[in-house]
C-alpha positions as CSV (number, residue, x, y, z in Angstrom):
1,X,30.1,-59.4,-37.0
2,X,26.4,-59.6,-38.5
3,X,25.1,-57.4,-36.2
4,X,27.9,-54.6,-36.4
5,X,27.5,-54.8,-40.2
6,X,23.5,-54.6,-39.6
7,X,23.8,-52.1,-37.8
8,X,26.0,-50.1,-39.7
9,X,23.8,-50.6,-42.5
10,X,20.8,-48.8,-40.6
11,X,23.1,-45.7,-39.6
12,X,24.2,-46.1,-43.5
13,X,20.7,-45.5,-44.8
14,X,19.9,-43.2,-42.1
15,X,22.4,-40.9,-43.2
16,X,21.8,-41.2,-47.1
17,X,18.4,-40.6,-47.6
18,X,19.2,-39.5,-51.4
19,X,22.2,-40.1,-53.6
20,X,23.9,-36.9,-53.3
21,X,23.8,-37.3,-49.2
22,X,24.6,-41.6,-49.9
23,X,27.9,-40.1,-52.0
24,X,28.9,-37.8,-49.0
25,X,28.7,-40.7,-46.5
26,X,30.9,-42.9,-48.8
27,X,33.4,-40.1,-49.0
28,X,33.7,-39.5,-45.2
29,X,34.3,-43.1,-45.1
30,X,36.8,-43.5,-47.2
31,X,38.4,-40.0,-46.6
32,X,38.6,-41.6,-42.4
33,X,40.2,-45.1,-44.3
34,X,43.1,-42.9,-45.8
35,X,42.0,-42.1,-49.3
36,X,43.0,-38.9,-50.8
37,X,39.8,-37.1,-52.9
38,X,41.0,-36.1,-56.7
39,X,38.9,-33.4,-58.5
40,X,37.9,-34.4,-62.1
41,X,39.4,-30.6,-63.3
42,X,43.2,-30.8,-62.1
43,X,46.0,-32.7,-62.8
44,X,46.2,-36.2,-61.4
45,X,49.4,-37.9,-59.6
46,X,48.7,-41.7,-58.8
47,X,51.3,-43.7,-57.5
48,X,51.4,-47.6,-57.1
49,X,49.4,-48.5,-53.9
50,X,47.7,-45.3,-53.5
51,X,44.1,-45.1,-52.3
52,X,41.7,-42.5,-53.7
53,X,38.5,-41.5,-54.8
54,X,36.6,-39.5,-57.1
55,X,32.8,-38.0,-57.6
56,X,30.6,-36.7,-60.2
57,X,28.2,-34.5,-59.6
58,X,28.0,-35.2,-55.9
59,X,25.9,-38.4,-56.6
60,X,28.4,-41.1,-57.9
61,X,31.4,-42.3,-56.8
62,X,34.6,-44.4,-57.8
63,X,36.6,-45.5,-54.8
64,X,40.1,-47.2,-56.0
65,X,42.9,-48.9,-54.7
66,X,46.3,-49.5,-57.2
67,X,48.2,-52.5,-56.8
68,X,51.3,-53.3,-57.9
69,X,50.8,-55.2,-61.1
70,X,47.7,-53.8,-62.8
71,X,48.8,-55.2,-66.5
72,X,49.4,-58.6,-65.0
73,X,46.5,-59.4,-62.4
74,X,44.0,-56.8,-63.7
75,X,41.3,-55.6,-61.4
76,X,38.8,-56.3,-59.5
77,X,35.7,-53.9,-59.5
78,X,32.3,-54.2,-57.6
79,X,29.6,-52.1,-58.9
80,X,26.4,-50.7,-57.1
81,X,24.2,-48.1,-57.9
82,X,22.9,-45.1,-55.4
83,X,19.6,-44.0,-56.6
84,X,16.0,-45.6,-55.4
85,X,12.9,-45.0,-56.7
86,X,11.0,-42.1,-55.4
87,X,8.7,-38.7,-55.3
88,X,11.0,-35.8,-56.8
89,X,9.7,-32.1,-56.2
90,X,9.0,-30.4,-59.4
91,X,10.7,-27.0,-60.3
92,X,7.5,-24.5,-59.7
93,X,5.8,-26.8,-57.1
94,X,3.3,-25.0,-55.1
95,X,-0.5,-26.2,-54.9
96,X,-2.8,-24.9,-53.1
97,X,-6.7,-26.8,-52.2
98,X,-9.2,-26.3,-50.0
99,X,-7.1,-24.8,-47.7
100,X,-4.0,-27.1,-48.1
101,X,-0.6,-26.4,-49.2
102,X,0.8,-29.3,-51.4
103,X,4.0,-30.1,-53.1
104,X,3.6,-31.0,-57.0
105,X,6.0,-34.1,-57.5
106,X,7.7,-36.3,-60.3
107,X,7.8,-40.3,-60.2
108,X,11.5,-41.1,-59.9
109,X,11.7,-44.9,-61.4
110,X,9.4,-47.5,-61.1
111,X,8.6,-47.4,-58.1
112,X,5.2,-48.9,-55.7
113,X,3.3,-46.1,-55.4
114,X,1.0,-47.4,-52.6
115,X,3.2,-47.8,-50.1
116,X,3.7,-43.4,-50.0
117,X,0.3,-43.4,-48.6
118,X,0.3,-42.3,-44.9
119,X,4.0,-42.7,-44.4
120,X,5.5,-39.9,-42.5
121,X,8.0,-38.3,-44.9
122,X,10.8,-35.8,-44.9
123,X,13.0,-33.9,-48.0
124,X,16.1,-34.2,-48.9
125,X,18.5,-33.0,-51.5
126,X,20.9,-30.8,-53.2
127,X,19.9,-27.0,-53.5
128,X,21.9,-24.2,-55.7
129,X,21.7,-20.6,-54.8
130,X,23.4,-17.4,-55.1
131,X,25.3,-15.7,-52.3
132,X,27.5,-12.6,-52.7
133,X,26.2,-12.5,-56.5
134,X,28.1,-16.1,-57.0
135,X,26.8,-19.3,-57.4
136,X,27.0,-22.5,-54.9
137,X,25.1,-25.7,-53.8
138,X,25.0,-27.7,-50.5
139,X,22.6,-30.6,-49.3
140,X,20.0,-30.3,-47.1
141,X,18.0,-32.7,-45.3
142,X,15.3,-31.7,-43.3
143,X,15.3,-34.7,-41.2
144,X,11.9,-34.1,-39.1
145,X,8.4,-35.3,-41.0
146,X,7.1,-32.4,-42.9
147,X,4.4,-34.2,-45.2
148,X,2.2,-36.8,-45.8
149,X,-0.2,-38.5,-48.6
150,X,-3.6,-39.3,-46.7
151,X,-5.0,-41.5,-48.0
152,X,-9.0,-41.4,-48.9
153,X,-10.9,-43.5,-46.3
154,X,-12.3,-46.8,-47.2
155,X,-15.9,-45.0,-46.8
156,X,-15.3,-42.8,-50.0
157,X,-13.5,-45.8,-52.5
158,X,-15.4,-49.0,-51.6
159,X,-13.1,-50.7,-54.3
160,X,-9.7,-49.8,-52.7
161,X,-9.1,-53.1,-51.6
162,X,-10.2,-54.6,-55.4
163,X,-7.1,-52.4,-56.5
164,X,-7.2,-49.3,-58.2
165,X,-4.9,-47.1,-60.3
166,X,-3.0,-44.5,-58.6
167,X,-2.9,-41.2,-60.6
168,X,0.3,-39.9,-59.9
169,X,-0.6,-36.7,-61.2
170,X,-3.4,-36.3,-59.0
171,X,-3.3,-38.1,-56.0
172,X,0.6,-38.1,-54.7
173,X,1.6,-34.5,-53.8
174,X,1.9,-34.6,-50.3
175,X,0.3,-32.4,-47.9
176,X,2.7,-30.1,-46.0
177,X,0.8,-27.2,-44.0
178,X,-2.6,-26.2,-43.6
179,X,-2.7,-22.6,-44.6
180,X,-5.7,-19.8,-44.5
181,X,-7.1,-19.1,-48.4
182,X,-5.1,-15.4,-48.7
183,X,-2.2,-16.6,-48.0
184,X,0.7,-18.6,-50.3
185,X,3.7,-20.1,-49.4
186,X,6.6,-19.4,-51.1
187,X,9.1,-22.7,-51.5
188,X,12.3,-21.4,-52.4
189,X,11.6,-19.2,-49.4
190,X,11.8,-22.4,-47.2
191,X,14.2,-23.8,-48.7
192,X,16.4,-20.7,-47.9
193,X,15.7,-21.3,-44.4
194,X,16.4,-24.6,-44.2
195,X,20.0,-23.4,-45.5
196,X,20.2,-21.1,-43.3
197,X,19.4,-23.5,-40.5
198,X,21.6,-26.2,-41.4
199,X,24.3,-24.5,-43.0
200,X,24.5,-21.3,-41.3
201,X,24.0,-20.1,-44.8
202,X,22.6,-16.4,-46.2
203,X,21.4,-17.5,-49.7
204,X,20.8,-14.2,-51.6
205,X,18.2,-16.7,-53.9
206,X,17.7,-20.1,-54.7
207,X,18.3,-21.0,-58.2
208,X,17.4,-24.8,-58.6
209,X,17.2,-27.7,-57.1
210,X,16.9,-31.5,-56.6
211,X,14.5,-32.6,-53.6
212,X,13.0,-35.6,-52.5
213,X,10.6,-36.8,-50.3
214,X,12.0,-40.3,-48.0
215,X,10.0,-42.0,-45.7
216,X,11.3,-40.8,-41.9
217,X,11.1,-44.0,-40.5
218,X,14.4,-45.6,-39.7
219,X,15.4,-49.4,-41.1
220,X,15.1,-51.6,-38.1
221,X,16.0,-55.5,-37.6
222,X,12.6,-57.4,-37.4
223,X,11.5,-60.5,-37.0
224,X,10.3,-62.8,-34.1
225,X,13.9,-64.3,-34.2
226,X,15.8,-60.8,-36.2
227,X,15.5,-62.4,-39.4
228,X,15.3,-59.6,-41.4
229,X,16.1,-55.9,-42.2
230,X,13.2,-53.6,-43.6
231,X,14.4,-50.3,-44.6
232,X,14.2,-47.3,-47.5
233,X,16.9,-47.9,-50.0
234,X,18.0,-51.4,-49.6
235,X,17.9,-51.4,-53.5
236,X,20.9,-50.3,-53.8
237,X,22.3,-48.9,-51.3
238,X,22.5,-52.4,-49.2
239,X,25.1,-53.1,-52.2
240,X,26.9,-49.8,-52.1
241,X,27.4,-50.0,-48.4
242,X,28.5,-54.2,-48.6
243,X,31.2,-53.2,-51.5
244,X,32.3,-50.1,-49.0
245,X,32.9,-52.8,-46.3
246,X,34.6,-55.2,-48.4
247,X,36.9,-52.4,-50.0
248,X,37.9,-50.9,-47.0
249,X,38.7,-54.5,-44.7
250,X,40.5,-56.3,-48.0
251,X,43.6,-58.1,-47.6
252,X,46.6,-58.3,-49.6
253,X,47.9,-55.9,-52.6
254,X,45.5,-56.3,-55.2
255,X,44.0,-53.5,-57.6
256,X,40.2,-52.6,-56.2
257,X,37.9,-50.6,-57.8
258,X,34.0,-49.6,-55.9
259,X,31.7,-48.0,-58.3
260,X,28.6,-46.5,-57.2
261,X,26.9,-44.3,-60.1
262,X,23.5,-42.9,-59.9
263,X,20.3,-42.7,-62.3
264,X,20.2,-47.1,-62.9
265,X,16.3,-46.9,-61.9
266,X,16.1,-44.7,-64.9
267,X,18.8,-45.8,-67.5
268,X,21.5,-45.1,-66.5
269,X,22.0,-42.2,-69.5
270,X,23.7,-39.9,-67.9
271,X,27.0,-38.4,-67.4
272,X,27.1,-39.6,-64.2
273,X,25.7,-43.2,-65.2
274,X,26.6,-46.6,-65.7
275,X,25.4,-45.5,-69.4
276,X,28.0,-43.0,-69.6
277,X,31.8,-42.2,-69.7
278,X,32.4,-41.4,-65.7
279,X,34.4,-45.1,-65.3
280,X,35.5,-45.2,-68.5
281,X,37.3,-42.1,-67.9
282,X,38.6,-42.6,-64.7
283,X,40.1,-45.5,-65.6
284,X,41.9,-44.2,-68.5
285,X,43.4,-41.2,-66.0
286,X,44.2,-44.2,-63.7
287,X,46.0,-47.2,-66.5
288,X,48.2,-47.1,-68.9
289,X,47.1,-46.1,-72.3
290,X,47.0,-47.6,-75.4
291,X,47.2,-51.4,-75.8
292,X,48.1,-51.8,-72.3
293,X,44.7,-50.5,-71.1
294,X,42.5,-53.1,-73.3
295,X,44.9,-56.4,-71.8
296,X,44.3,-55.0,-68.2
297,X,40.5,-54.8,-68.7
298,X,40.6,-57.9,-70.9
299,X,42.2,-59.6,-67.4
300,X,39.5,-57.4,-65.0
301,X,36.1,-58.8,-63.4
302,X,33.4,-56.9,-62.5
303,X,31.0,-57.8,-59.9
304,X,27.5,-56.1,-60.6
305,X,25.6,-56.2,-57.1
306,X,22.1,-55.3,-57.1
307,X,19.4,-56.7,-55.1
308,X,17.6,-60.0,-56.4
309,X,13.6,-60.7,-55.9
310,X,13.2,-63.3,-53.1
311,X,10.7,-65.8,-53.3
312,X,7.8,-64.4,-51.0
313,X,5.9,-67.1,-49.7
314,X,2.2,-65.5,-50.6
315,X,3.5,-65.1,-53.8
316,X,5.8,-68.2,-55.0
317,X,4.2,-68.5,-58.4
318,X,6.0,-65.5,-59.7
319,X,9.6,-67.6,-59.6
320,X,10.4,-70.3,-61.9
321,X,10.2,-73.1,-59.6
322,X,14.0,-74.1,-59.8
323,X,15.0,-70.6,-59.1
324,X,13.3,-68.9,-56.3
325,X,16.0,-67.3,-54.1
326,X,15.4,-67.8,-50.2
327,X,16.2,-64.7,-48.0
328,X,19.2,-65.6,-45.4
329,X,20.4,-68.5,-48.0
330,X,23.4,-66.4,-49.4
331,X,24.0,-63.7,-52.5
332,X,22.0,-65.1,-55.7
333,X,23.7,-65.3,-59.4
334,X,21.5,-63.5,-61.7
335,X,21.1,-65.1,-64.9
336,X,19.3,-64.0,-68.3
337,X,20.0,-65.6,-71.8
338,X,18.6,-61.9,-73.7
339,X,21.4,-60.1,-71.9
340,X,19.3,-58.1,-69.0
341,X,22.3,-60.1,-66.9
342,X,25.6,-59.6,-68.1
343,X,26.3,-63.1,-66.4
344,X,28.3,-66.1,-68.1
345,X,29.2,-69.5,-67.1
346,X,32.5,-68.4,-66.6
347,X,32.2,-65.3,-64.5
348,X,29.0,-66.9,-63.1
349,X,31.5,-70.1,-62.0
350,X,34.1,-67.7,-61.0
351,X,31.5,-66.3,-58.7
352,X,30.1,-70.1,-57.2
353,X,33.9,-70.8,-56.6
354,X,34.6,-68.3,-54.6
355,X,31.9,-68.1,-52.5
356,X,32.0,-72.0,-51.8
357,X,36.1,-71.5,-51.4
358,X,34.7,-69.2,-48.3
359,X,31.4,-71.3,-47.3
360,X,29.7,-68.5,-48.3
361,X,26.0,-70.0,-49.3
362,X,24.9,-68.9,-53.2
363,X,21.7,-69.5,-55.1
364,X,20.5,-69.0,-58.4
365,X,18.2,-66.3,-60.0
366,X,16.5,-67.1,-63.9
367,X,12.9,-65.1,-64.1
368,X,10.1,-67.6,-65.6
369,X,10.0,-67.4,-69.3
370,X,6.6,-65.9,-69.2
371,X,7.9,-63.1,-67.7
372,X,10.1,-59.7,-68.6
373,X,13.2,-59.4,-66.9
374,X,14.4,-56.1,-65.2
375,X,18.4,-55.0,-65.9
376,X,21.2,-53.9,-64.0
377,X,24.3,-51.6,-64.3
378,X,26.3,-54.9,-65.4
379,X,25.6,-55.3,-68.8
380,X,25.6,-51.3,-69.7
381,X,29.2,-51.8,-67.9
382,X,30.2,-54.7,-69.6
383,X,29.9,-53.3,-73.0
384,X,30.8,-49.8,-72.0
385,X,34.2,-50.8,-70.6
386,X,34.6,-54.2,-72.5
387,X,34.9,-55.9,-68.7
388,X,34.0,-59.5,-67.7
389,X,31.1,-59.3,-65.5
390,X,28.8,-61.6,-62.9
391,X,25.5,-60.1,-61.9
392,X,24.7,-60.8,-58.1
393,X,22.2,-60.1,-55.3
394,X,21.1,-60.2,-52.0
395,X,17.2,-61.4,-52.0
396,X,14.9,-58.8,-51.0
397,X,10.9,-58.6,-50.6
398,X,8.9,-55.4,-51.5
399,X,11.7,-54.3,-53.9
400,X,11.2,-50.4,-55.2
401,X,8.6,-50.1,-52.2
402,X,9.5,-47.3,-49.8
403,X,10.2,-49.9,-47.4
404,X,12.0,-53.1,-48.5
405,X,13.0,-56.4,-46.9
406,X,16.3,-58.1,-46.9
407,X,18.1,-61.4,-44.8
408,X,19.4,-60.2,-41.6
409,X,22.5,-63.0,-42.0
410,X,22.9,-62.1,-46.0
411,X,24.7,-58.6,-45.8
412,X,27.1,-60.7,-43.7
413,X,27.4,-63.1,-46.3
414,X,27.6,-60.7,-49.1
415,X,30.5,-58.8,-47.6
416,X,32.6,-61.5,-46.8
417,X,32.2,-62.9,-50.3
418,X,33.0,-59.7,-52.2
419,X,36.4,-59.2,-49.1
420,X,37.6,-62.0,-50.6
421,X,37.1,-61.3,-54.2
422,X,39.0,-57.9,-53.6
423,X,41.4,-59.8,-51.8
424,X,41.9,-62.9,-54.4
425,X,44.8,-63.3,-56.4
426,X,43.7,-65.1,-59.3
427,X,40.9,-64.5,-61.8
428,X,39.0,-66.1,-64.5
C-alpha cells in the first residue's frame, strides 16, 4: 500500500505541475470514480448519495459526496490547497542581453529563491486566445526543459557562500535561447505554437495568460533505505492528492466534502480562495437553507491539511524543543494560541482519537515563541463558513523550495487517517 500510494503521488505531481493542470487531474479522477461535473452557471439537481464535483476557474475544486442525513451527522470536509510558490511569466516578458533571450518573471509566494539556480525547468499554464473571432483557453505544458537560471560562478561572487540577496528583479529570468542581436522573439508567437502542437489548435492571437516555470525533474523515493520523497509541490499538493485517496476509498454513507482552492501562498483573497465565497456557495447550492444550514455546519469538522516543518537535524534549534515533528512519525497537529491554526483542544482531540483508534502515529506542532508563525486555509475557513476545524500536516524539509522532502511511510499514514475520518460516524 505505501508504495502504490508513493507512487501515485509521483505520477500525481508529474502531471500537475501548476494548479490549473493539478485541478484537471483531480477531475479525471473523480470523473473515472463516478462523479458527475456540475457547472457553477446552470441549474443544479442533487440527490441523496450522489457524487459530484465542481471547479472555479480551472484551479480549485470541491469534490462532494451526500449522505443520507446531512442535518443529523453533518459533514466531514478535508481541505488542501493547489498552488506552490513559484516564477510566474510577466504579461510583456521579452528581454533580450548580450545575445540572450530571457523571460521577465513575477515571485509567486514566498518562496526559496536559491534553489531556481541551475535547475532545468519547463512552463506550464493556462493560455486564452482567439479562434474564429471568439474567445477560449486550454493548458499547456511544455513538458521538455526550455530554460535555466545560471548561476554566476564562484570566481565572480567570492561571498556566495557567506549568503547574499537575490534580486529577483534582476537575477531570476531564466535564459531560454541564444539568439543573434537583429533578431527578437516574439512570445505569444510560441505560445501559439505550443497550442498548436499540443492541442491541434489554430489560435488566430493570444490574448493572456498564466505561465510558470517548474523544475523538470521528477519526485523520486530517496534514501539509502527509501525513506523519503523529494519532489516540486509537496506543499500542497501531497495533501490534495492524500484527501483525493481518502475520498475516493471511504467506507460507509457519510457526507464528504474535498476542497482544494488555489492562491493560500498568497492570501487566499480571491474568488477562487479559501478567502472567498467558492465553498460557501457551494455549500448553500448543496444544504438546506435557512436555519437548517447553520445546525449542519454547526455539527461539521473540517480537516485543514497542509504540510508541517520537520525538525531537520542541521537545524533543530529552529523547533521548540517539545515540538519538533519527526518525518515518518505520523500527521502532526498544528497548534497556535494567536489563531494562525484554527486548532482547538476539541477538534485537536477529535483528531488524536482517531488516529490512535487506527494506530495511526501523531505528533505535535507549536513554533517557539520567538518566532512568527505562518497560516493555513483553516482558520480563513473556519470563520468564513463558521466550521469546526483541526489544522494537520505531514512533516516536510525544504518547504516552498522547488524541491521539498517528505516521509516515505507518512502519506500512508495520512491517508488512512483522513479514510477513516470520512468514513466515521460520530463527531465532536
Amino acid at each position: 500500500m505505501r508504495d502504490t500510494l508513493n507512487q501515485g503521488l509521483i505520477d500525481f505531481l508529474a502531471s500537475s505541475p501548476t494548479p490549473f493542470h493539478a485541478t484537471a487531474t483531480l477531475s479525471r479522477r473523480l470523473e473515472q470514480a463516478g462523479f458527475q461535473r456540475l457547472d457553477e452557471r446552470e441549474t443544479w439537481h442533487i440527490r441523496p448519495g450522489g457524487r459530484y464535483y465542481v471547479t472555479r476557474n480551472d484551479s480549485s475544486l470541491i469534490a462532494f459526496r451526500l449522505g443520507d442525513d446531512p442535518l443529523r451527522n453533518g459533514l466531514r470536509m478535508v481541505g488542501a490547497h493547489t498552488d506552490s510558490p513559484c516564477l510566474r511569466v510577466k504579461p510583456n516578458p521579452e528581454l533580450y542581453k548580450q545575445g540572450f533571450w530571457q523571460l521577465g518573471v513575477e515571485v509567486y509566494g514566498g518562496m526559496l529563491m536559491a534553489p531556481w539556480f541551475d535547475r532545468d525547468l519547463s512552463l506550464a499554464g493556462r493560455v486564452t486566445f482567439r479562434q474564429t473571432g471568439t474567445q477560449h483557453s486550454r493548458l499547456i505544458d511544455f513538458k521538455r526543459p526550455i530554460a535555466i537560471i545560471p548561476n554566476l560562478a564562484i570566481h565572480l561572487n567570492r561571498e556566495a557562500n557567506q549568503g547574499w540577496p537575490i534580486n529577483a528583479q534582476n537575477e531570476l529570468p531564466p535564459i531560454v535561447a541564444q539568439v543573434p542581436a537583429s533578431e527578437r522573439r516574439d512570445f505569444r508567437a510560441l505560445l501559439t505554437e505550443q497550442l498548436e502542437r499540443e492541442h491541434g489548435i489554430l489560435a488566430e492571437s493570444v490574448l493572456d495568460f498564466e505561465l510558470s516555470f517548474y523544475d523538470v525533474q521528477k519526485a523520486a523515493v530517496v534514501g539509502l533505505d527509501e525513506d523519503f520523497i523529494a519532489g516540486a509541490r509537496l506543499d500542497n499538493l501531497l495533501s490534495c492528492y492524500a484527501g483525493l485517496e481518502a475520498l475516493l476509498s471511504a467506507d460507509g454513507n457519510e457526507s464528504c466534502v474535498l476542497v482544494c482552492t488555489d492562491h493560500e501562498e498568497v492570501g487566499s483573497s480571491s474568488h477562487c480562495g479559501a478567502d472567498g465565497p467558492f465553498l460557501e456557495q457551494v455549500m448553500r447550492r448543496v444544504l438546506p437553507e435557512g436555519e437548517d444550514f447553520t445546525r449542519i455546519i454547526a455539527r461539521s469538522l473540517l480537516i485543514s491539511a497542509d504540510n508541517a516543518h520537520g525538525v531537520h537535524p542541521n537545524y533543530a534549534e529552529k523547533h521548540d524543543g517539545n515540538h519538533g515533528p519527526k518525518l515518518n512519525a505520523g500527521p502532526v497537529i498544528k497548534i497556535n494560541n494567536n489563531q494562525r491554526y484554527a486548532t482547538n483542544s476539541e477538534t485537536g482531540g477529535f483528531f488524536r482519537h482517531l488516529c490512535l483508534e487506527n494506530e495511526v502515529p501523531v505528533q505535535s506542532f507549536v513554533t517557539r515563541s520567538d518566532m512568527s508563525c505562518g497560516s493555513t486555509i483553516g482558520p480563513i475557513t473556519a470563520s468564513q463558513l463558521g466550521i469546526r476545524t483541526v489544522d494537520i500536516g505531514l512533516p516536510t524539509f525544504a518547504m516552498h523550495s522547488i524541491r521539498e522532502l517528505a516521509g516515505s511511510h507518512d502519506l500512508n499514514y495520512l491517508v488512512k487517517v483522513l479514510k477513516a475520518f470520512y468514513s466515521s460516524h460520530v463527531l465532536p
